[in-house]
Rosetta silent file (secondary structure, phi, psi, omega in degrees, C-alpha in Angstrom):
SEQUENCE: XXXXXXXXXXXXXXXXXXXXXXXXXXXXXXXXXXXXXXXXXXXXXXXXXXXXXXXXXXXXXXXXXXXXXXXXXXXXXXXXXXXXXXXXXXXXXXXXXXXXXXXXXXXXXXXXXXXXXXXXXXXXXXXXXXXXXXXXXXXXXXXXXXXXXXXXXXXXXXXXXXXXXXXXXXXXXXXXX
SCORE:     score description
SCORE:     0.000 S_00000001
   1 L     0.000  140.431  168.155    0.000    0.000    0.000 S_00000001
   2 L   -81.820  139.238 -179.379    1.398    3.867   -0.561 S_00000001
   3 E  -155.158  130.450  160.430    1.031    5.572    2.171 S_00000001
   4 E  -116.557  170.314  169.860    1.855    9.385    3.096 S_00000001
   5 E  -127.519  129.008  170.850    1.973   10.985    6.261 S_00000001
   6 E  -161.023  154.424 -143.876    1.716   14.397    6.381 S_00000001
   7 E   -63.291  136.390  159.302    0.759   17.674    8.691 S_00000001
   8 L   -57.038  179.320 -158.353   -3.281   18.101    8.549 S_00000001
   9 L   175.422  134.770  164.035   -4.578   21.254    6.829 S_00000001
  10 L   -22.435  131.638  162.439   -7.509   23.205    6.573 S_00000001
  11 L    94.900   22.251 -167.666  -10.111   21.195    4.717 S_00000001
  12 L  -113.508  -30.715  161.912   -8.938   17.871    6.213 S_00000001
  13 H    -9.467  -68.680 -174.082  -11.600   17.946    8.888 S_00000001
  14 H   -47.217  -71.878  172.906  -14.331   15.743    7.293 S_00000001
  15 H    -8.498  -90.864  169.005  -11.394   13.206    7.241 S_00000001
  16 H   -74.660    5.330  138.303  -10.189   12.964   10.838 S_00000001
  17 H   -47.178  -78.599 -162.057  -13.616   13.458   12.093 S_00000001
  18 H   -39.091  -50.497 -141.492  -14.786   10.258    9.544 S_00000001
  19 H   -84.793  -58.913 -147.575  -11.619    8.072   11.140 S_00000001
  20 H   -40.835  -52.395 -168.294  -11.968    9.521   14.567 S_00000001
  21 H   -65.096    5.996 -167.104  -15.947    7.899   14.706 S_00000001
  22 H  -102.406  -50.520 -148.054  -14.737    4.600   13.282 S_00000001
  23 H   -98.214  -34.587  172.855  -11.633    4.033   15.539 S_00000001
  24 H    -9.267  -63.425 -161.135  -12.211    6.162   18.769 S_00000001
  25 H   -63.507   -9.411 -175.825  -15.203    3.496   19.989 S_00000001
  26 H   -58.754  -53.729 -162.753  -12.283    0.750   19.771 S_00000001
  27 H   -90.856   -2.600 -159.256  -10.103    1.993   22.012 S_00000001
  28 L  -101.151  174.302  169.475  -12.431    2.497   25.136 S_00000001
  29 L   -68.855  133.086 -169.552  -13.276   -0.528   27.419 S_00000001
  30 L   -43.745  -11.404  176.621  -16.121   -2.777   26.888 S_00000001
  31 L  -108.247   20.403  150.384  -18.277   -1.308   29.550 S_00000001
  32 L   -54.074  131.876 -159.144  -18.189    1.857   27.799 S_00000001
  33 L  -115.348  158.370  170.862  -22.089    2.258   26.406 S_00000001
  34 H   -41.816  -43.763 -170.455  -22.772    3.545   22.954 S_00000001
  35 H   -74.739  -27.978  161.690  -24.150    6.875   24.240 S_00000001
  36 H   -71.146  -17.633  172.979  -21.151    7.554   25.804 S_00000001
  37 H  -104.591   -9.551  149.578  -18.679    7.481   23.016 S_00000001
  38 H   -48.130  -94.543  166.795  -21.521    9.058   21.105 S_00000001
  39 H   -16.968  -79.796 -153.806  -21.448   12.025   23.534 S_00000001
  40 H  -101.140   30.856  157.653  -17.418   12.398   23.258 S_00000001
  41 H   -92.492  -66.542 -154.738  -17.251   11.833   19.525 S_00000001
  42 H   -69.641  -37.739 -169.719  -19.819   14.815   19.114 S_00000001
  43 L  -102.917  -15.564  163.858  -18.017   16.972   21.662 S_00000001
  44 L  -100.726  -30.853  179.158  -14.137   16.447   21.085 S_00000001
  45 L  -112.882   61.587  168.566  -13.895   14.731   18.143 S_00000001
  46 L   -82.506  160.562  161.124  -16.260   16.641   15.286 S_00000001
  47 L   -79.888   14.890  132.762  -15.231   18.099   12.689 S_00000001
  48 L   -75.054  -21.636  142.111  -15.584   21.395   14.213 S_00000001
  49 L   -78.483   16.287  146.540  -13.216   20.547   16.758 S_00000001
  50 L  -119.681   37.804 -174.362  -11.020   19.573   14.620 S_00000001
  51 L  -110.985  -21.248  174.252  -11.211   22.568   12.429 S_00000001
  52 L   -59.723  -47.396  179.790  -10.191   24.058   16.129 S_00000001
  53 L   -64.677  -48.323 -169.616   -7.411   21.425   16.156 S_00000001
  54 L   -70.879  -30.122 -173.449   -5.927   21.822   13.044 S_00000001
  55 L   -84.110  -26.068 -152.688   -5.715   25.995   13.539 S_00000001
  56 L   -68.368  129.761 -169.677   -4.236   25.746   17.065 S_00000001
  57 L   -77.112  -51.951 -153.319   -0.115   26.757   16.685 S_00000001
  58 L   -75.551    7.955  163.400    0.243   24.357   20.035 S_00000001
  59 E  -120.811 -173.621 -178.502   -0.915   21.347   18.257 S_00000001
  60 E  -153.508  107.870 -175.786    0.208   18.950   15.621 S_00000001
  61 L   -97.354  122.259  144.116   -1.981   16.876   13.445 S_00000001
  62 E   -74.849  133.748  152.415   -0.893   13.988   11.029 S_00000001
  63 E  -133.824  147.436  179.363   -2.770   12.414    8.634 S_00000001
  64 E   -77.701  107.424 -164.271   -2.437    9.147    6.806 S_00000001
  65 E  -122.501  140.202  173.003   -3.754    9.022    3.136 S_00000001
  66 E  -121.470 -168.069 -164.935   -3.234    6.308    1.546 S_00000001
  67 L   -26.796  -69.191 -174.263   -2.491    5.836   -2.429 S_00000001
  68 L   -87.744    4.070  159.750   -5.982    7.375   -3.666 S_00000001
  69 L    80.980   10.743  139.662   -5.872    9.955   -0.855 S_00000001
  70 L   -38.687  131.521 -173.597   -8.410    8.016    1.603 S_00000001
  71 E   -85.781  158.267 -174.875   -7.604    9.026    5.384 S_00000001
  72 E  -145.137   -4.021 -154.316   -6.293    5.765    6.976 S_00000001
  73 E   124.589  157.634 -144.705   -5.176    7.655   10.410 S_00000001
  74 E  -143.294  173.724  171.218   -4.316   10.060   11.900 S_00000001
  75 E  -127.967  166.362  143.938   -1.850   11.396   15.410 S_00000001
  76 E  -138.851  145.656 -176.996   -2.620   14.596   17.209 S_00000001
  77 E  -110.420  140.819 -176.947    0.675   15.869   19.152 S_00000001
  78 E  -127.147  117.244 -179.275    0.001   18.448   21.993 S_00000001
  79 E   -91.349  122.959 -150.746    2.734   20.754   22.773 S_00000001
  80 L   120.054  117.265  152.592    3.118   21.846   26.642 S_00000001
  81 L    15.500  130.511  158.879    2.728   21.546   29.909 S_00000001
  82 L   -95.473  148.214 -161.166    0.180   19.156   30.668 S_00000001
  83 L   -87.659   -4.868  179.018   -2.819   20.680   32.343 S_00000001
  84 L   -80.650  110.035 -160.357   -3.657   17.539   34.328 S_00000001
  85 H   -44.691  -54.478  164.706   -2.715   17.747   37.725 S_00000001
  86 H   -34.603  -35.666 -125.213   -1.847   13.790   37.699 S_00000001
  87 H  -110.312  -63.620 -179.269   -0.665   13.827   34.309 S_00000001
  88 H   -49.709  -31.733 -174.928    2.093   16.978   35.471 S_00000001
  89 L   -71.176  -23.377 -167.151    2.844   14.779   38.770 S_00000001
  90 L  -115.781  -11.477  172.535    3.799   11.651   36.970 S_00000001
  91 L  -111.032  158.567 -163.338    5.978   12.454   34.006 S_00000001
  92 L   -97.044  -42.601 -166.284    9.814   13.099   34.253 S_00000001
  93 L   -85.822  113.607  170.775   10.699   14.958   30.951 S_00000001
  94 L  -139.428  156.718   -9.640    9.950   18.411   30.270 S_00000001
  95 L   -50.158  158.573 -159.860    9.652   20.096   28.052 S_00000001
  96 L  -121.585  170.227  151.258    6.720   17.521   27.211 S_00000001
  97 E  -151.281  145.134 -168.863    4.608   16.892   24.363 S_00000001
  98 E   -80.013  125.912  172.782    1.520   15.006   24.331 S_00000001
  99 E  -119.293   67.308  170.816    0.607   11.810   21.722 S_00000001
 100 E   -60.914   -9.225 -170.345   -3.117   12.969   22.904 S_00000001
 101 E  -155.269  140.838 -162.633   -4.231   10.628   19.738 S_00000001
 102 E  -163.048   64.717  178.884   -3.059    7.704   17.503 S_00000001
 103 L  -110.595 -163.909 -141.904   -5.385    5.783   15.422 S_00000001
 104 L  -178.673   90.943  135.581   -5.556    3.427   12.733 S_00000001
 105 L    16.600   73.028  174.698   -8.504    2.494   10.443 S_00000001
 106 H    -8.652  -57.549 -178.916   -9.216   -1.360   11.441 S_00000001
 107 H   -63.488  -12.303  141.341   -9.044   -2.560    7.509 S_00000001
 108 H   -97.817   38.960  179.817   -5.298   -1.264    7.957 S_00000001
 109 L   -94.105  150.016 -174.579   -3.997   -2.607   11.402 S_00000001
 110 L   106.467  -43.274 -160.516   -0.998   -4.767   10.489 S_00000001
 111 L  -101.162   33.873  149.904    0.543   -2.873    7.325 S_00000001
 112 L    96.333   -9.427 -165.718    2.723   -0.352    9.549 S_00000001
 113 H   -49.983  -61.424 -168.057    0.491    2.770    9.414 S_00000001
 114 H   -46.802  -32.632 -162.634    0.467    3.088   13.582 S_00000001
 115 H   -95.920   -9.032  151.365    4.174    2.778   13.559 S_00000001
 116 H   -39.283  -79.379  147.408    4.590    5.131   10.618 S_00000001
 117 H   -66.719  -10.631  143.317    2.786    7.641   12.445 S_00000001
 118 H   -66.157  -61.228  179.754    3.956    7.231   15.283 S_00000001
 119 H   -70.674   -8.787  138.467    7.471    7.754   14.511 S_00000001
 120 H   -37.872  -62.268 -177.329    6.460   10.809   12.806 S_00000001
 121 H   -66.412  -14.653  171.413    4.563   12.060   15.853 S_00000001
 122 H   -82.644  -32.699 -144.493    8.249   11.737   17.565 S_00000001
 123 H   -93.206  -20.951 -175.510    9.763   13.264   15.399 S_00000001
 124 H   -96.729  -31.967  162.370    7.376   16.301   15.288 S_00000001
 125 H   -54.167  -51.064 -171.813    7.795   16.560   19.186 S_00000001
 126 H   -78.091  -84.864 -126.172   11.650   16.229   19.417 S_00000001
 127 L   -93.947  -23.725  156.067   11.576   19.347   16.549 S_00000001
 128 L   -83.271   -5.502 -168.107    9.371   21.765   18.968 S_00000001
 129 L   108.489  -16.977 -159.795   11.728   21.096   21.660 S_00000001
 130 L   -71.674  141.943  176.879    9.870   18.551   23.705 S_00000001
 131 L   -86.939  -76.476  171.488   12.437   16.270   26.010 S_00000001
 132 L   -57.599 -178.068  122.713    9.686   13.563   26.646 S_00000001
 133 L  -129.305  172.273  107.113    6.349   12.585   25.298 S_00000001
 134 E  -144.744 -174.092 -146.819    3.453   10.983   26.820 S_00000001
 135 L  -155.529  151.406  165.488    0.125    9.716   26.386 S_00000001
 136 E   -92.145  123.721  169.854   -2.877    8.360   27.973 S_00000001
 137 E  -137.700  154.456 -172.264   -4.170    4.800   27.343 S_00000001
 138 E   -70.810  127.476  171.223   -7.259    2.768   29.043 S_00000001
 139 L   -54.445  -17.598  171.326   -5.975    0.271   31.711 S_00000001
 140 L   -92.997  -41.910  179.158   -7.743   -2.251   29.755 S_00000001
 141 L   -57.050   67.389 -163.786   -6.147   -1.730   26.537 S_00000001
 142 H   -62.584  -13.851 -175.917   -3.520   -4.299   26.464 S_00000001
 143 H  -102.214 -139.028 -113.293   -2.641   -4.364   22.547 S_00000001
 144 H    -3.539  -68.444 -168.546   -2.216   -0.222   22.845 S_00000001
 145 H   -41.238  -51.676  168.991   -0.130   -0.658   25.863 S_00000001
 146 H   -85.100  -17.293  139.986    1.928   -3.037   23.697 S_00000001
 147 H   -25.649  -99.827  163.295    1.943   -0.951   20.704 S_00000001
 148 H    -2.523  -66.222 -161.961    3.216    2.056   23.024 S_00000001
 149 H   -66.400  -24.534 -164.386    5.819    0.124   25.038 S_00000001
 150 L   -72.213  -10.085 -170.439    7.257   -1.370   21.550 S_00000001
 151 L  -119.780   49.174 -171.119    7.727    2.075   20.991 S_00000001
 152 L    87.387  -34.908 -170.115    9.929    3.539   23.766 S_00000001
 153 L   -85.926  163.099 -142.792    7.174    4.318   26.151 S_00000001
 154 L  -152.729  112.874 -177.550    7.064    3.049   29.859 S_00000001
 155 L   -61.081  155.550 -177.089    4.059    3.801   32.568 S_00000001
 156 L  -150.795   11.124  175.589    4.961    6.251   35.041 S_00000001
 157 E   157.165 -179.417 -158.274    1.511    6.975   36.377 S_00000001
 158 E  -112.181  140.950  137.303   -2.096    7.156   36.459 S_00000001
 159 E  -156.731 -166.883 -179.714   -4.926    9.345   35.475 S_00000001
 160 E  -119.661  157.104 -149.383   -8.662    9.670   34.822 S_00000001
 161 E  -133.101  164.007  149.209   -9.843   10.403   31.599 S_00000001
 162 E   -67.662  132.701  136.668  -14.177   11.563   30.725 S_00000001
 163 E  -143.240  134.382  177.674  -16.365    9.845   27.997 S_00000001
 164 L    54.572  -97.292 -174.933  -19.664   10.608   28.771 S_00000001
 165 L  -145.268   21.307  139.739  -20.654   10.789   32.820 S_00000001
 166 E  -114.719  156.674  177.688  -17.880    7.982   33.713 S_00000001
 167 E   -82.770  147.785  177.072  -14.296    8.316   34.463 S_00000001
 168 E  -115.328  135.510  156.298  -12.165    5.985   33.136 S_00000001
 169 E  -103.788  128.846 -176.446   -8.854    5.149   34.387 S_00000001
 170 E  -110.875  174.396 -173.366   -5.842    5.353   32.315 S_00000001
 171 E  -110.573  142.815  163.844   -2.146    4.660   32.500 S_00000001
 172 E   -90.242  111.813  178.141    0.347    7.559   32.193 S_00000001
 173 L  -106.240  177.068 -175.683    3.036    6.401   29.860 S_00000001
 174 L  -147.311  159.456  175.771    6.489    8.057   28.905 S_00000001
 175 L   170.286  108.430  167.795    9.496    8.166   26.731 S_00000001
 176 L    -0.175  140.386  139.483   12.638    9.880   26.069 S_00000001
 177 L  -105.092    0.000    0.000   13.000   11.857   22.378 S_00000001
């Protein structure tokens, strides 16, 4: 498969909206109910938040196209301080940057895209200045966790994350650039 990776851009919305609603519901834990990843599709990941996303100088969007220009996944990189009191408490590296997002089309898990973008998403950290990254993943999401660890990162803490009216708990991971 051809595959580019490249910075998101105005009119790319539609896109990472379409992937977000596919892969998003994936990643949370099975006792996550439909209305709730309803509910935090429509408010963080729309395509008006990401028209938010895309403009923001402190973040950094990827997207994955593949051969015929089809979104296949996408990163978002967050540059900064993290505002989560846990989240500030538990990582080592600063300046930080954030891998707030990392998905991956189903019909393309396997052909390299996550790790593609991913090593992108380092690479786009490490070039703002960022010492670290880290990221939030669901304590139940053991193939993330091992995605993540194959890729430098290492828990170093805890936090709680919203979809819908329950908290979820996640692991705070980390890793050098």
């Amino acid at each position: 498969m051809t595959l580019t990776i490249r910075p998101a851009v105005a009119g790319d919305e539609a896109a990472l909206a379409a992937v977000a609603a596919v892969t998003f519901p994936l990643a949370c834990p099975p006792h996550t109910t439909d209305e709730a990843k309803a509910s935090f599709i429509a408010q963080v990941l729309s395509e008006e938040r990401f028209a938010e996303y895309v403009s923001d100088g402190d973040r950094r969007l990827l997207i994955a196209v593949d051969g015929d220009g089809v979104a296949v996944g996408y990163t978002m990189v967050n540059l900064g301080e993290p505002a989560d009191d846990d989240v500030r408490a538990s990582i080592r590296l600063r300046p930080s940057a954030e891998l707030s997002k990392c998905y991956v089309l189903p019909g393309h898990h396997g052909e390299g895209v996550a790790g593609r973008l991913m090593t992108e998403s380092v690479r786009v950290a490490a070039e703002s200045g960022a010492a670290g990254m880290w990221l939030g993943v669901n304590e139940e999401n053991a193939r993330a966790q091992r995605f993540y660890g194959k890729h430098g990162f290492e828990r170093v803490g805890s936090k709680r994350f919203l979809v819908g009216d329950r908290y979820e708990d996640d692991w705070v991971m980390e890793r050098p650039l």
